[in-house]
N, C-alpha and C positions, 0 to 999 in steps of 0.2 A: 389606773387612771387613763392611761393610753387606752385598753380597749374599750373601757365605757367611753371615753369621746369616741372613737370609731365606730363603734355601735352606736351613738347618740348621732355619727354623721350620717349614716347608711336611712336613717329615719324619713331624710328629705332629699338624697340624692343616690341616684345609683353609685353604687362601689368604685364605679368605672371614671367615674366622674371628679372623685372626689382625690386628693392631693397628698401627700404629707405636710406639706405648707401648710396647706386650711385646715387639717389636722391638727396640726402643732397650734395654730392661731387659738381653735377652738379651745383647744387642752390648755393652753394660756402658759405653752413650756415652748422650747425652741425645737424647730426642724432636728435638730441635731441630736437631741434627746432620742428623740423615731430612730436615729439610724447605731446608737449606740445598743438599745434593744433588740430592735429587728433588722436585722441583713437586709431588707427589700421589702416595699409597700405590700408585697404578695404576700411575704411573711406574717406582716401584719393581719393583714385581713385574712387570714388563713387560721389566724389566733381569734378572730370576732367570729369565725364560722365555728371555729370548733366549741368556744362558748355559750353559743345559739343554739348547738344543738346537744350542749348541757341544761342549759336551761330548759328544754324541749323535754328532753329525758326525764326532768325533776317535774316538768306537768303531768307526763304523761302516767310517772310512778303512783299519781295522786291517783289514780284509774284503773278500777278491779274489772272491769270488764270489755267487751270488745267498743259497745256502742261506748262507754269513757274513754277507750283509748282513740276511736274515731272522730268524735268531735272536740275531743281537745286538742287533738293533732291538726287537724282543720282550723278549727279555731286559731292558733296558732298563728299560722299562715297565714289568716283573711288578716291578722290585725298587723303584724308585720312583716308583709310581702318582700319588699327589699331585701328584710333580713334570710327571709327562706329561699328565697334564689340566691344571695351570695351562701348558707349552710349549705346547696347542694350544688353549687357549681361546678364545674371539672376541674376548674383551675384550683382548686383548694384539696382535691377529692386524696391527693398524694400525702397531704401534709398527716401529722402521726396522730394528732389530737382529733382532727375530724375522721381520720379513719377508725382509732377505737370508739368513739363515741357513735358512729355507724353502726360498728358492733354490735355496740350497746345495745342498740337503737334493734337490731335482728334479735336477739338474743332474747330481748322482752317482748317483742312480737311471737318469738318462740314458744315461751312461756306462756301465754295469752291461748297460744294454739293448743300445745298439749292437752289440757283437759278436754279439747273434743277429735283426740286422735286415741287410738288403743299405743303407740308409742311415741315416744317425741320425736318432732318433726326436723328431718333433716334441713341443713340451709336450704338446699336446693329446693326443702315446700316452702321455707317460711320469704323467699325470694317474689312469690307473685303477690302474697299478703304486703309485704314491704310496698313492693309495685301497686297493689290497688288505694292502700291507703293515702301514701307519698302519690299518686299520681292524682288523686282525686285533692288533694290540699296545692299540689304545684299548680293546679287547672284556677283554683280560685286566688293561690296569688299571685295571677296572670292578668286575674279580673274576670274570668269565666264566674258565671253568678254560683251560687254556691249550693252544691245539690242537699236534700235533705240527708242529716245522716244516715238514716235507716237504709238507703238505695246503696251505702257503701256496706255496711253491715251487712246487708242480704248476699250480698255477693261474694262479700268473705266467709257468709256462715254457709254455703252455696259449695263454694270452692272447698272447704273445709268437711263439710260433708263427703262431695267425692273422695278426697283422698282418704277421708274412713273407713268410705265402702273398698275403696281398692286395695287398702293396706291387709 
């Protein structure tokens, strides 16, 4: 119940903005409940990021291939912004929940790459896929208009090539 109202607050205001007070109001429970759970509002909202980008996860599994995992992942983002800039904040990036589910988040990008590499791809290739994907979805929930998916595909199928050819 706490993080779905914190996720239900994040909808209409930045993270930064928003209280344990109006929190608690929202949740229809007392401040004081917030602080029996979580050590700190950071706490908090460190638990609605790493949820976000469970849920993100559970889209993205629905997607057998690159162009699915590209526009669901954008997708994503375009519908709620708020919430994909507090998922990849720095200020949350410590906490244990959003760091394995980051993992996660490489891991199936991994797997996505493999079948067009002759061996699986080290972190260090699946690092600029993570970067083109995540940086094309941050750019649109910024409000940058939102490129066709194919121009992110190409690039990743692009990039994915070369290190074919040079492995």
């Amino acid at each position: 119940m706490l993080i779905q109202g914190a996720w239900n607050a994040v909808v209409d205001a930045d993270p930064l903005d928003v209280s344990l007070k109006d929190l608690a109001a929202t949740a229809g429970v007392s401040p004081s409940l917030f602080h029996r759970h979580y050590a700190s509002r950071s706490a908090l909202f460190a638990e609605v990021a790493a949820a976000g980008l469970a849920t993100l996860l559970v889209n993205l599994s629905d997607e057998s291939d690159l162009e699915g995992v590209v526009s669901s992942w954008i997708r994503f983002a375009d519908a709620r912004p708020r919430h994909y800039a507090l998922m990849f904040s720095p200020e949350y990036a410590e906490h244990d929940g959003v760091g394995l589910r980051k993992d996660a988040l490489a891991r199936s990008l991994g797997e996505l790459a493999a079948p067009h590499l002759p061996r699986a791809p080290t972190r260090a290739e699946i690092f600029p896929l993570y970067a083109m994907i995540h940086g094309a979805a941050a750019l649109v929930a910024s409000g940058v208009p939102r490129p066709p998916n194919q121009v992110v595909v190409q690039a990743i199928e692009g990039y994915l090539a070369g290190l074919a050819q040079s492995s």
